[in-house]
N, C-alpha and C positions, 0 to 999 in steps of 0.2 A: 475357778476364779473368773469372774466378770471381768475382763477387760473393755476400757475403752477410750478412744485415739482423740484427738486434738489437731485438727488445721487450722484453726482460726486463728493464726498467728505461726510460732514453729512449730512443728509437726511434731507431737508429742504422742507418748502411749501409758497410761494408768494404769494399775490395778485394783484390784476390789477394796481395796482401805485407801484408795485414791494416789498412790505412792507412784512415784515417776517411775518408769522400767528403762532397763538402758537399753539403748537399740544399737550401742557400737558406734559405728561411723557414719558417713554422710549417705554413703552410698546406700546405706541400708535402711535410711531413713526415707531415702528417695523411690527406691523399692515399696515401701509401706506405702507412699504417697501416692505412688502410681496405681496401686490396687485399689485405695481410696476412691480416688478418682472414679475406677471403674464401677464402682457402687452393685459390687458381689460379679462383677459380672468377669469373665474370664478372660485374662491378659497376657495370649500367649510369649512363651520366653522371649521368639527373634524381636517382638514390639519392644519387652523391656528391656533388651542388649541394645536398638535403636533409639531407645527412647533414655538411656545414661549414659551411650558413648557416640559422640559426632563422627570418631574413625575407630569402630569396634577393637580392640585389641584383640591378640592371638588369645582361644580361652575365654570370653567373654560369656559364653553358654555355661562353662563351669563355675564360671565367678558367679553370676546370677545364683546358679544354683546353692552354692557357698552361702548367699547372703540370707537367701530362703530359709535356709537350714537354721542362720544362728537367729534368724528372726522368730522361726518358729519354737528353740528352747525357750526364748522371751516371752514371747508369747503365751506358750502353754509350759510351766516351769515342770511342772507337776503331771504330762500325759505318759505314761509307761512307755518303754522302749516298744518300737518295730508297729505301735498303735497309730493306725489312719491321726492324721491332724483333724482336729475340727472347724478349727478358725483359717489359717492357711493354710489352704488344700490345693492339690495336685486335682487339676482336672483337664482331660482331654491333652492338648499341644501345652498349657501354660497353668497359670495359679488364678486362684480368684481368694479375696479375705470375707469369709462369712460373717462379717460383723452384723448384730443384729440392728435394726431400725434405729435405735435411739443411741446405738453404742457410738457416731462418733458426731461430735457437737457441732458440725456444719449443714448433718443432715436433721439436727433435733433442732439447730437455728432455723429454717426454712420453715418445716411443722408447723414449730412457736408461732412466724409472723404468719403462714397461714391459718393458724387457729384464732388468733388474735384478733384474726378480720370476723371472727363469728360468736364471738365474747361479748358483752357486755361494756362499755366505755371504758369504766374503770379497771376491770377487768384483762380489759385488752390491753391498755394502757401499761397496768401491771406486767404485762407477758411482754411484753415488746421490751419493756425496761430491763427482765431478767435475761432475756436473748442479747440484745445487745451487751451485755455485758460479760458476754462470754468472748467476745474477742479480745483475744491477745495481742493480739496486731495485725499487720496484712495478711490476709490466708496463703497458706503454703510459702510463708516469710521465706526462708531461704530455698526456693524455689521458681524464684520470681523472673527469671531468665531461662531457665526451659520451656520450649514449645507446648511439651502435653500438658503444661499446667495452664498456660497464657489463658484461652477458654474458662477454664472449670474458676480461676481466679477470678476474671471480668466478669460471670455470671455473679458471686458469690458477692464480689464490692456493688453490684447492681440492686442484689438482694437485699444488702443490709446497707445504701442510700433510701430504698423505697419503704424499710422499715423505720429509718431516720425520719422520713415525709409525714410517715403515716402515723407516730407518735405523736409530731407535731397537730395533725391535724386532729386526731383525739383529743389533746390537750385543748385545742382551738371549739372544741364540741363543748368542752366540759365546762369554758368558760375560765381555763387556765390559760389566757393569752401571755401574760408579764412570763411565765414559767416557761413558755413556747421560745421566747427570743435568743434567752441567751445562746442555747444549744443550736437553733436555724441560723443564728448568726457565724457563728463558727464552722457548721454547715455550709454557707453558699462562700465561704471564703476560702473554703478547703477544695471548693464545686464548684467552680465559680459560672461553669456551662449549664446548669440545671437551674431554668426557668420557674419549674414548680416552687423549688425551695425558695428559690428569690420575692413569688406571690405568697407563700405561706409568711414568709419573714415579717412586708410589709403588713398583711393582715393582720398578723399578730400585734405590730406594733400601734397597728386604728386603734384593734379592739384594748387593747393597753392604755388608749384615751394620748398614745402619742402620735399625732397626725402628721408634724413636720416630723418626723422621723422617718416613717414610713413611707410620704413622698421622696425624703433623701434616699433610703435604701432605691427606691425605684431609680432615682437618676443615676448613683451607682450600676444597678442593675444592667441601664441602658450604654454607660458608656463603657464595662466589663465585654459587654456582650458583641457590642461594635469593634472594640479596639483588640481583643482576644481572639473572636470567632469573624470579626468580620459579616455577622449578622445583626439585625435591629430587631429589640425584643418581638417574642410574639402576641396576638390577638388577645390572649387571656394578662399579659400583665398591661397591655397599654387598658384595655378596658378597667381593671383595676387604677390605674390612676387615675383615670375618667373619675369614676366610682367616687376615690378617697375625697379628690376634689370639692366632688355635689353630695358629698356626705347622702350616698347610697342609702334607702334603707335595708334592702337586702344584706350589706354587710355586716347589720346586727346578726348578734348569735342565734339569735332565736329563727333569722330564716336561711341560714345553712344548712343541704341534706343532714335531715336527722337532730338537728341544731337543738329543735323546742325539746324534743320526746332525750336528748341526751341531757340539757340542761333540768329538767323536772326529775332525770332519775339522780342526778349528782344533788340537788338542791333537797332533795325525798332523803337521802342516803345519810346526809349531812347533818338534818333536822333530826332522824332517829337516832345518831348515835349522838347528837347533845341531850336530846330528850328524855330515851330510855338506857340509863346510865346504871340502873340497878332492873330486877326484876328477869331474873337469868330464865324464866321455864317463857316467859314472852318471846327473850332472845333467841332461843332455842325453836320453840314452835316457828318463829319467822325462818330462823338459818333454814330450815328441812324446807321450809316451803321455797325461799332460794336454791336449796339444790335440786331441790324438784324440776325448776324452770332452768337449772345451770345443764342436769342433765340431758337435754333435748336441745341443745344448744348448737354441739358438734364435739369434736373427738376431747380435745381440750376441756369442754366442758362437763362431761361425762366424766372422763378422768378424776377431775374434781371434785367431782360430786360423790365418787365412788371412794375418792381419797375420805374424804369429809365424812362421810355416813357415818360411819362406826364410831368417830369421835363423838360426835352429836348425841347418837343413841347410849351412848356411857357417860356422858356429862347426865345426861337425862334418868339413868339406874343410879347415878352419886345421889343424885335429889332424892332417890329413895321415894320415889313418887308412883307408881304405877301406874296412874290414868294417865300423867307426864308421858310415860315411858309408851305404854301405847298411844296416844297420839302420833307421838316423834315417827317412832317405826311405821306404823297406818298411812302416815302423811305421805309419804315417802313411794308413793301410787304409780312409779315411772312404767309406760306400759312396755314390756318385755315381748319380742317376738322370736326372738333365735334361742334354741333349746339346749345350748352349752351356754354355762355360764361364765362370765369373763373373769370373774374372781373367784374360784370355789371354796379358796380357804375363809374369806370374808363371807361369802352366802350363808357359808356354815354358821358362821358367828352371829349373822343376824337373825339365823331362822332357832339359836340357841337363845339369843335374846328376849324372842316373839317368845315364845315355849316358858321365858320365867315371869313374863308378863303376863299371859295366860293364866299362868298358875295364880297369879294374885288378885285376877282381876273375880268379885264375889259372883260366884253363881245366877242367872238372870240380870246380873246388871252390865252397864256400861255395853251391849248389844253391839252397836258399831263398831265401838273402836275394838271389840271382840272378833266381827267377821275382818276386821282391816287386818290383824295380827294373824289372822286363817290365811288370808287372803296370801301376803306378806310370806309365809310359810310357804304356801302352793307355788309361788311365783319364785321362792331363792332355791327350793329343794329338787327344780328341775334336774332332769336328767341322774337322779341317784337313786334311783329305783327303790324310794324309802316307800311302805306303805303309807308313813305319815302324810305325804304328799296330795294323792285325791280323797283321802280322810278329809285335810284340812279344807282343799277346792270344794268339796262337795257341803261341807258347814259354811264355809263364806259366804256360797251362792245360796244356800236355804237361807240364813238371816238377812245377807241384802236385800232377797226378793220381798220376804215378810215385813221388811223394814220399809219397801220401798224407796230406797235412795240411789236415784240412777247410777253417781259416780261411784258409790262402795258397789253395786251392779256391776260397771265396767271393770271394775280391777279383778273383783271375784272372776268374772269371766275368763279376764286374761289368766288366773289361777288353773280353771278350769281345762283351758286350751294348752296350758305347760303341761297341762297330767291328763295327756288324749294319747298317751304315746304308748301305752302297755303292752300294744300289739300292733299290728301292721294293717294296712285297708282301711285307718280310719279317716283319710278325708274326709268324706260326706260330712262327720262329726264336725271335725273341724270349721266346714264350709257354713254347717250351723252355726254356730259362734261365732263365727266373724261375719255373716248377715244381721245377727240380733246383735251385736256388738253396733255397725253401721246404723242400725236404725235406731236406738238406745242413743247414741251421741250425737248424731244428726237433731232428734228431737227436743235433747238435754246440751248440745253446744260444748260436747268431751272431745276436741278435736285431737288431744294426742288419741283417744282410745276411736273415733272415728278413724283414725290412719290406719291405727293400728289394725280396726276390723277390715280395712281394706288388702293391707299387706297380707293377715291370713288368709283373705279370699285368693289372693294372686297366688299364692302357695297350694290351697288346695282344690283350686277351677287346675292349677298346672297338673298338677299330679292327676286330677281326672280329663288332662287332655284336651282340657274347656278353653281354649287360648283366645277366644275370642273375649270373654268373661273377665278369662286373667288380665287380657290385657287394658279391660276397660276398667279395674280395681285401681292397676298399674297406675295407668294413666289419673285418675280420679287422688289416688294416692300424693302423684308427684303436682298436682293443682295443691292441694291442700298445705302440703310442705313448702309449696312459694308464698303462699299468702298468711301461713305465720311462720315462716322463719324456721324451720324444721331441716337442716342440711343432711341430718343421718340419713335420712329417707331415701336418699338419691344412691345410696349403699347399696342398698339392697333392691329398688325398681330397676339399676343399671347391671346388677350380676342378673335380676330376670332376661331382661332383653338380652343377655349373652345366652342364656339358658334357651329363651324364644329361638335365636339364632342356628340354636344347636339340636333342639327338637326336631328344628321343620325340615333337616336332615336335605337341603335342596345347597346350603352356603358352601363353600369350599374349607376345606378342615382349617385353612391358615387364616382364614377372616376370622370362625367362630375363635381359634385361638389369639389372635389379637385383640378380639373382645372379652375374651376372659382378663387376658392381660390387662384392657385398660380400665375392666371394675374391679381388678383388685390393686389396680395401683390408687383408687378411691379409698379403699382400706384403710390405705398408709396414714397412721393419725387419725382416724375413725377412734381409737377407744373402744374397738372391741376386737382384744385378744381372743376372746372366747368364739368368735367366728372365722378369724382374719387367721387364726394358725393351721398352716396345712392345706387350708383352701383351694389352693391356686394348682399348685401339683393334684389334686385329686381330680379336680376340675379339669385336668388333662389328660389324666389320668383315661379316664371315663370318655372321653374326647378320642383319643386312641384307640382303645376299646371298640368304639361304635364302629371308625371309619377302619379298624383291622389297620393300623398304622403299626409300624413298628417304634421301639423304643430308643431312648436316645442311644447313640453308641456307643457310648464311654461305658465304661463296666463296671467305675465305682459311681456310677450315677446313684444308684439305690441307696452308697454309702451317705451320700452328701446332702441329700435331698432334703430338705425339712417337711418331713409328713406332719408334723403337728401329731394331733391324738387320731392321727389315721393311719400312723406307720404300721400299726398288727396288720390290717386289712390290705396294704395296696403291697406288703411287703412278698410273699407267695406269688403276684404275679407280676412283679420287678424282676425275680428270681426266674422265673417261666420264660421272661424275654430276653432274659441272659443264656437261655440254655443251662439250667442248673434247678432239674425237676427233683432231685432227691434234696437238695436244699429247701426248693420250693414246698415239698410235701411235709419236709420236719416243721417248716415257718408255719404250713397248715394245721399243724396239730396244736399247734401253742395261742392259735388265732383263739379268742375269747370273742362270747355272742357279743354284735354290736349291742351298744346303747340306744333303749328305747327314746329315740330321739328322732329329729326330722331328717338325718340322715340313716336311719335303719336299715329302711328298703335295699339304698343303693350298696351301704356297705355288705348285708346279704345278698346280692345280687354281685360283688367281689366274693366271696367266698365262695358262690355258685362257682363261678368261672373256673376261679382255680382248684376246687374239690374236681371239678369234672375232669379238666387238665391232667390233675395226677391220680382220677379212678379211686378217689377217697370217698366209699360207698355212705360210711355213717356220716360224713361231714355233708354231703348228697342230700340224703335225708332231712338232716335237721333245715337246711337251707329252703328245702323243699318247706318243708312243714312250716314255716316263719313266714314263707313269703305268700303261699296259696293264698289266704284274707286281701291280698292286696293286687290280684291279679286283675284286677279291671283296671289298674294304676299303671302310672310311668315311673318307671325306678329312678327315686333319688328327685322327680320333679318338685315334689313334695317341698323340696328344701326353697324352691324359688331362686338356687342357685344353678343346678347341673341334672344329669339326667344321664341312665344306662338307658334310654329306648323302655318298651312296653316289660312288666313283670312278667304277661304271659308269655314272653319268649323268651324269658330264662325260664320260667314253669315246662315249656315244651323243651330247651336244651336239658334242662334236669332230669325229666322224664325218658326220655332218646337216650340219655347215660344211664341212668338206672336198668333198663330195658337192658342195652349193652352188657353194663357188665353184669346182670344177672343170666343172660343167655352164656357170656363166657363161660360163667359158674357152673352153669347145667354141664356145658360141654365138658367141661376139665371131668365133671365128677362121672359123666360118662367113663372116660376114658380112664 
């Protein structure tokens, strides 16, 4: 059961068909809220005895724990008796509530208004409208008179004032001024100390063509501000009256940041849906090329676009159309760099789609949108070790070439570079592709696929050690991503530089770990699961590893931990740094070969570790034999996120152990 929680108003708790859960009494509620607050992080018991009773009563440690207990049968109705909790958990001195990212609606409010800000007008517009309407009332409503809420409230009414601003000011883009008033009205009456809203208000009301109104809001404005605060407005609204006055022309719409290029896309938007009112395979070809440009937007947008696909591409099989249907999916050219896919059960569906289109489309004809569907194929079938996958890469790229069409070029490529993974050592490969990638869109003006070629070089100059390379790709990469609008990019240049951080093996272990920390709090709302799970723990993982750190101390860390799809691999030597090697050897035997992926190396290069650990001679071998191809590499650099240090010094620990215990072996059979 998906649970999840509710502050934006009273502190509430759902379940998976949305159904209220009862959480008892007040107390218990406030318990849930306080863990809230902590956002996973752990809230030993004497804080939460402190933090619900001003003169602790006798018992207060058992009461806590009391409330814990019935919060947790609510919580998980259905976990079997004497089984670890997974949501409220027992860690170290206190509890911490593992709710996931999106599970409670103050943290999915925040997201919203920051993804909002890298949306499209209307777009944004929309997301701000749906967020806001998630409050129920004041946050942590009857909590409004304890200390550890006071903060986490005042941030929250801060947040969702400056998402109230920033609706308004969209609207004021869009050229919706009359729309803007009523709500900034009600706003600076509710506000009445927030200057902005009071300049947005009268702006709104210029551009509404009411001018004496607007001046009156402002002398409002001024004697609220004097007679309240004891201050005279500031420099930005006295100048705006100035402004209203001498009928400004900068107060038109058109020359407000973003003003012209906002009002052309609402005026553009407005025209096609009165225009083209019938003619669905037009609507359809336009939606893909929207989500094309929605997905390279930011986290939100991706979302979207990843939401949206598959409806598109099945409105597009109802028309019964094939050429339709390839197009749709062809168009759809978003350039992919990380080799787990974010959605695998949808990838499935579209590379099942590509494969019926395929089938219809006649023998020599339709070429293009033939390699786009190959293409399309190679790029969603990553990481499933399907042979269909460089079958398809290797057709895309022979018809683009022959075709010569740079952008079906680019995508094929990117195909290409998803199905480089079969075996290990292949940088160099890589590093080709994304140099002909760079110079292919440089000269053709493919700036996603231009990024793109830069990102793989950063991944595969790191993996051969080239930092100097890497970091001029990096760098080249994150110019590009400012000057169109490209936010994801900053994802994945900011986990390099923790990566840089962590290579040059000179930083102190807790800097490079607060820089892991602070590109994967970038993550958060990024829109890609398929990289952001398990990340962060591996990434430390590996960090420990290098510096011989030991592990945290708590002993159901290994329980709690979210590995993502890395828990087989890190789980052996979780178990190792617990002191629990017969644990650790049975976890080894059930370890399955990593995925031919951009993390391969490093997760054979864990297996190394802990085969040699517990003298696990065939596990030795194989690890051996996987990684040798890639011993001029840095294990795991590859990824442009993390790094275990050089291959060849797991190749030589592997080698020293094998030595080892083969010389034991001689001995025993002496004797």
């Amino acid at each position: 059961m998906r649970v999840t929680f509710g502050v934006l108003g009273p502190v509430t708790a759902w379940d998976g068909t949305a159904g209220v859960i009862a959480l008892k009494g007040p107390r218990h509620r406030e318990v849930l809220a306080r863990l809230i607050i902590a956002r996973r992080r752990v809230v030993p018991i004497t804080g939460l005895v402190e933090d619900l009773w001003d003169d602790p009563p006798p018992g207060a440690v058992g009461a806590v724990r009391t409330f814990v207990a019935a919060l947790r049968r609510a919580l998980e109705p259905g976990r079997p008796p004497r089984t670890p909790a997974r949501l409220l958990v027992t860690e170290g001195p206190g509890y911490a509530l593992r709710a996931e990212p999106g599970a409670v609606d103050a943290w999915r409010f925040e997201r919203a208004v920051s993804a909002a800000a890298t949306l499209p007008p209307q777009d944004g517009l929309a997301r701000l409208a749906e967020a806001l309407g998630w409050w129920r009332g004041p946050a942590y409503a009857e909590f409004a008179d304890r200390t550890w809420a006071r903060t986490e409230r005042a941030r929250l009414v801060e947040v969702r004032l400056q998402a109230v601003e920033r609706q308004a000011e969209i609207r004021l883009a869009l050229g919706l001024a009359a729309e803007a008033v009523p709500d900034l009205d009600a706003h600076v009456t509710e506000h009445p100390w927030r200057e902005d809203a009071w300049r947005l208000l009268a702006l709104a009301l210029y551009r509404a063509g009411r001018q004496g109104d607007a001046l009156a809001v402002l002398r409002r404005a001024r004697t609220t501000l004097v007679q309240q605060l004891g201050v005279d407005p500031g420099p930005p609204l006295r100048r705006l009256e100035t402004d209203i006055l001498h009928h400004a022309g900068h107060l038109d719409l058109a020359s407000g940041p973003g003003g012209a290029a906002a009002r052309v896309w609402a005026q553009t938007a407005a025209v096609y849906d009165r225009t083209v009112t019938s003619g669905p395979r037009s609507r359809l070809e336009s939606a893909v090329g929207l989500l094309r440009s929605l997905a390279v937007t930011g986290g939100a947008g991706l979302e979207a676009a990843r939401r949206h696909r598959l409806a598109a591409i099945a409105a597009a099989e109802e028309l019964d159309d094939v050429e339709l249907t390839a197009r749709v999916i062809g168009a759809y050219d978003v350039p992919a760099i990380w080799t787990r896919s974010d959605d695998p059960e949808q990838a499935a569906r579209v590379v099942a789609a590509a494969e019926r289109a395929l089938a219809g489309i006649p023998p020599g004809a339709h070429e293009a949108a033939r390699a786009g569907l190959l293409a399309t194929i190679a790029v969603e079938s990553r990481g499933t070790r399907s042979a269909r996958g460089p079958q398809a890469a290797r057709e895309a790229e022979e018809i683009a070439r022959r075709l010569d069409e740079p952008a079906l070029l680019a995508f094929a490529l990117n195909g290409v570079f998803m199905q480089t993974f079969h075996r290990a050592g292949l940088a160099p490969r890589r590093d080709e592709i994304g140099a002909e990638l760079i110079a292919l869109s440089t000269r053709h003006d493919l700036v996603a696929f231009q990024i793109l070629g830069h990102l793989i070089r950063v991944q595969a100059r790191g993996a051969l050690a080239d930092f100097t390379e890497a970091d001029r790709h990096a760098a080249a990469a994150d110019r590009l991503a400012e000057r169109h609008e490209r936010p994801l990019v900053g994802v994945f240049t900011q986990w390099y530089r923790a990566l840089r951080l962590a290579a040059a093996e000179r930083a102190p272990e807790a800097e490079i770990e607060a820089a892991y920390r602070d590109a994967a709090a970038r993550l958060d709302g990024a829109g890609m699961p398929g990289l952001e799970g398990g990340l962060l723990p591996l990434a430390l993982l590996c960090l420990r590893l290098r510096h011989a750190s030991p592990a945290p101390a708590d002993e159901h860390t290994d329980e709690i931990t979210d590995w993502g799809p890395y828990e087989s691999w890190a789980r052996p030597l979780v178990l190792l740094s617990r002191d629990r090697p017969a644990e650790a050897a049975e976890a080894l035997r059930g370890v399955p070969d990593p995925p031919r992926d951009l993390m391969s190396e490093a997760l054979w290069c864990l297996v190394a570790r802990a085969a040699i650990a517990v003298g696990d001679r065939e596990t030795m071998e194989r690890a051996r034999e996987e990684l040798t191809p890639a011993a001029a590499e840095l294990a795991g650099a590859g990824s442009g996120l993390l790094t275990l240090g050089p291959v060849s010094r797991h190749l030589g620990d592997l080698a020293g152990a094998l030595a080892r215990h083969d010389t034991t072996a001689r001995s025993r059979r002496a004797r």
